[in-house]
C-alpha positions as a Python dict, from the first residue, in 0.01 Angstrom:
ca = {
    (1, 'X'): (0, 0, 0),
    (2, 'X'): (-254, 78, -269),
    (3, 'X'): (-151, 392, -331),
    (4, 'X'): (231, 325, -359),
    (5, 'X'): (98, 94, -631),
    (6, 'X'): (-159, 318, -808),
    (7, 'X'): (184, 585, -806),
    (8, 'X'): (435, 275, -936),
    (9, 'X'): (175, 191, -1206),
    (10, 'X'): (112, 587, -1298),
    (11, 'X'): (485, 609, -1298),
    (12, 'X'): (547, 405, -1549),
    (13, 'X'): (283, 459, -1761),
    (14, 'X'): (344, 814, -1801),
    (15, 'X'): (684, 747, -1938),
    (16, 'X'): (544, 513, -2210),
    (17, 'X'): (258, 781, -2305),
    (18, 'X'): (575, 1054, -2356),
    (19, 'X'): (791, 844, -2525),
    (20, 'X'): (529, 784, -2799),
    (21, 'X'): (521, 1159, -2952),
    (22, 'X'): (637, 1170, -3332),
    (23, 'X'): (1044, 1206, -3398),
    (24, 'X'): (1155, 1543, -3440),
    (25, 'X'): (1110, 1628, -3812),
    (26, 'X'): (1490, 1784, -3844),
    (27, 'X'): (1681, 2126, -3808),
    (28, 'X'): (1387, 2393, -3804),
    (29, 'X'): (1469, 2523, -4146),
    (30, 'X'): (1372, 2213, -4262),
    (31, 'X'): (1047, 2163, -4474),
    (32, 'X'): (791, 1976, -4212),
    (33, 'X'): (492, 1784, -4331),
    (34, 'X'): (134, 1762, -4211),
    (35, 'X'): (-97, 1514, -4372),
    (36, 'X'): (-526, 1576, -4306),
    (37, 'X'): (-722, 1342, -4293),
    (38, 'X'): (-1123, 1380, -4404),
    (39, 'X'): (-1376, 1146, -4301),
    (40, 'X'): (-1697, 1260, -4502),
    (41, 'X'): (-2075, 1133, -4414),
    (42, 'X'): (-2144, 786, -4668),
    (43, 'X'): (-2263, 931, -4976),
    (44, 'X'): (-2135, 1300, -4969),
    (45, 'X'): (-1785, 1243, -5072),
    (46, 'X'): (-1833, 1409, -5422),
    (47, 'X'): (-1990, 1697, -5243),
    (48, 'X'): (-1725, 1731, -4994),
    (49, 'X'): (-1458, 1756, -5238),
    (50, 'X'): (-1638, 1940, -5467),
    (51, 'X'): (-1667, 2242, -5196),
    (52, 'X'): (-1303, 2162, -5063),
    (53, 'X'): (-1155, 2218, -5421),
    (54, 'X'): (-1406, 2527, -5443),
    (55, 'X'): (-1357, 2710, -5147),
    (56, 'X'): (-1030, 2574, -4938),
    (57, 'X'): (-781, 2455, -5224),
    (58, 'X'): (-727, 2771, -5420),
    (59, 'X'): (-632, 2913, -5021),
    (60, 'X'): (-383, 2643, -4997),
    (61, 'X'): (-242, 2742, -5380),
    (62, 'X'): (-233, 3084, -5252),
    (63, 'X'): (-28, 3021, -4941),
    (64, 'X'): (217, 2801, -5198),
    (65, 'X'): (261, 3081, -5391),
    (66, 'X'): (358, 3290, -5090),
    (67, 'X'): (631, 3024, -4950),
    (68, 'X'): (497, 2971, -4678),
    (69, 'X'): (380, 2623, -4786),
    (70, 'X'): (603, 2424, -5037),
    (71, 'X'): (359, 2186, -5194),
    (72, 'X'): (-38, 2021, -5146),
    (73, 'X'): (-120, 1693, -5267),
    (74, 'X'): (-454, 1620, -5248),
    (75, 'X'): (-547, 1205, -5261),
    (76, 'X'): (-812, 872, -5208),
    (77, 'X'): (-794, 558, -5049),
    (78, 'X'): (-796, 325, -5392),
    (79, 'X'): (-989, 61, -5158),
    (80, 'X'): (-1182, 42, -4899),
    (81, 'X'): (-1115, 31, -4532),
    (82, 'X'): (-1318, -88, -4217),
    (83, 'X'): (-1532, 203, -4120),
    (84, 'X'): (-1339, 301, -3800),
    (85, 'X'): (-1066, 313, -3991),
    (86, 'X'): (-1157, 470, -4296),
    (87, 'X'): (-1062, 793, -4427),
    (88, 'X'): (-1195, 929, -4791),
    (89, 'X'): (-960, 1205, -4802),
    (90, 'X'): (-587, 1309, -4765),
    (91, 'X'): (-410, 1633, -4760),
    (92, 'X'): (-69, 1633, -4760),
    (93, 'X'): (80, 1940, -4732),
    (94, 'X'): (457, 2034, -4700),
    (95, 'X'): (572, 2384, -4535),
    (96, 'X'): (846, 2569, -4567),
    (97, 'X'): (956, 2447, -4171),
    (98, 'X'): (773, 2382, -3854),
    (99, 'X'): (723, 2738, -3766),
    (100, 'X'): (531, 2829, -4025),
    (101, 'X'): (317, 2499, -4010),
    (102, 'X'): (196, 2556, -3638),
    (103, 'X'): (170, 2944, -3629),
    (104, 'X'): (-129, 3134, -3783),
    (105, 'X'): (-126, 3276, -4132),
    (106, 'X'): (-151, 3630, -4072),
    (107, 'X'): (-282, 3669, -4420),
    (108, 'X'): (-497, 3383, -4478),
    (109, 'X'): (-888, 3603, -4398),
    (110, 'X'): (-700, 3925, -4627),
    (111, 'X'): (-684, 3601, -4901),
    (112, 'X'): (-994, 3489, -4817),
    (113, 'X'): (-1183, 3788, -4880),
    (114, 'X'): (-969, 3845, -5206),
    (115, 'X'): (-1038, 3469, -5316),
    (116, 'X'): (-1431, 3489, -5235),
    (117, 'X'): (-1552, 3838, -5275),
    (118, 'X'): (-1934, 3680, -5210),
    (119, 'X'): (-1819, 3612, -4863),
    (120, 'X'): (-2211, 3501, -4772),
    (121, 'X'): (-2145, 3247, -5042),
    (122, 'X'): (-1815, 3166, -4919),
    (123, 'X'): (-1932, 3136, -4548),
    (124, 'X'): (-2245, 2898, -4622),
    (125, 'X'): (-2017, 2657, -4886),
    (126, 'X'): (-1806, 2622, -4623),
    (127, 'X'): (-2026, 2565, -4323),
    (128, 'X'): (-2189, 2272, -4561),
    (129, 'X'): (-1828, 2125, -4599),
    (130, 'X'): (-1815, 2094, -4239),
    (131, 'X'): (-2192, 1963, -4160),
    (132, 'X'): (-2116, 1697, -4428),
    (133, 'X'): (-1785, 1598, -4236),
    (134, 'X'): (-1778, 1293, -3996),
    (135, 'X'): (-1415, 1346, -3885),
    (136, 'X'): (-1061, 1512, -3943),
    (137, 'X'): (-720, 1468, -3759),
    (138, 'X'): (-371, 1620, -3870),
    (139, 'X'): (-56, 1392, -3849),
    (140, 'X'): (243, 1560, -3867),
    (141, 'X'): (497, 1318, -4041),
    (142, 'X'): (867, 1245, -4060),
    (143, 'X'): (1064, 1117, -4328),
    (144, 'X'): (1276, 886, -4203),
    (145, 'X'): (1380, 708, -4491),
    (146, 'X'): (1801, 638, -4466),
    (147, 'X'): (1956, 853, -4745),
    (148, 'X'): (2150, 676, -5055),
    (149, 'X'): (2455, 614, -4993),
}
């Protein structure tokens, strides 16, 4: 008897747990956006986004300029949030479609190493960006606003 329960309950919990995945963003030639979140240690923020618009933004500009990503806005909480909620910064970044968002850049280290010749420089910046960072999550995001009519 217990375990025709323990497989009811199961049962129906795993169609709850698949039914919460994000909507489709559209067609697959459609521009799909990803929004980053950053979660920096209390009192580094300024350092964190120092190094992020030092040694990960112009990589992002880059990729614009390729296509493969349409646009980055970078942005702040204006107020603050309870601390397991709270996030200091967001990336929002749109990409040309879904493909290109969740396959690797197979030019992103041939722009790194043209964007940073002083890759020992490069390497450490970056490794402090990360020590300095609490947590980070990507949500990819739908627009499902209903269209003028």
């Amino acid at each position: 008897m217990k375990t025709v329960l323990l497989s009811l309950c199961l049962s129906a919990l795993a169609g709850t747990v698949f039914a919460q995945g994000s909507p489709v963003q559209g067609a697959a030639d459609q521009p799909y956006a990803v929004e980053y979140y950053y979660k920096v240690q209390w009192g580094h923020q300024q350092e964190f986004l120092q190094l992020f618009l030092k040694n990960h933004y112009p990589l992002l500009q880059k990729i614009v300029e390729t296509g493969r990503m349409l646009s980055v806005k970078i942005e702040e909480p204006a107020n603050h949030m309870t601390e397991d909620g709270r996030w200091d910064y967001r990336v929002t970044i749109r990409f040309k479609n879904s493909t290109m968002a969740t396959t690797a850049n197979p030019d992103e280290e041939r722009f790194i190493r043209e964007l940073w010749p002083d890759q020992a420089t490069y390497r450490r910046e970056e490794q402090r960006r990360f020590e300095i960072l609490l947590a980070h999550w990507d949500l990819p995001v739908t627009d499902v606003t209903p269209s003028k009519r």
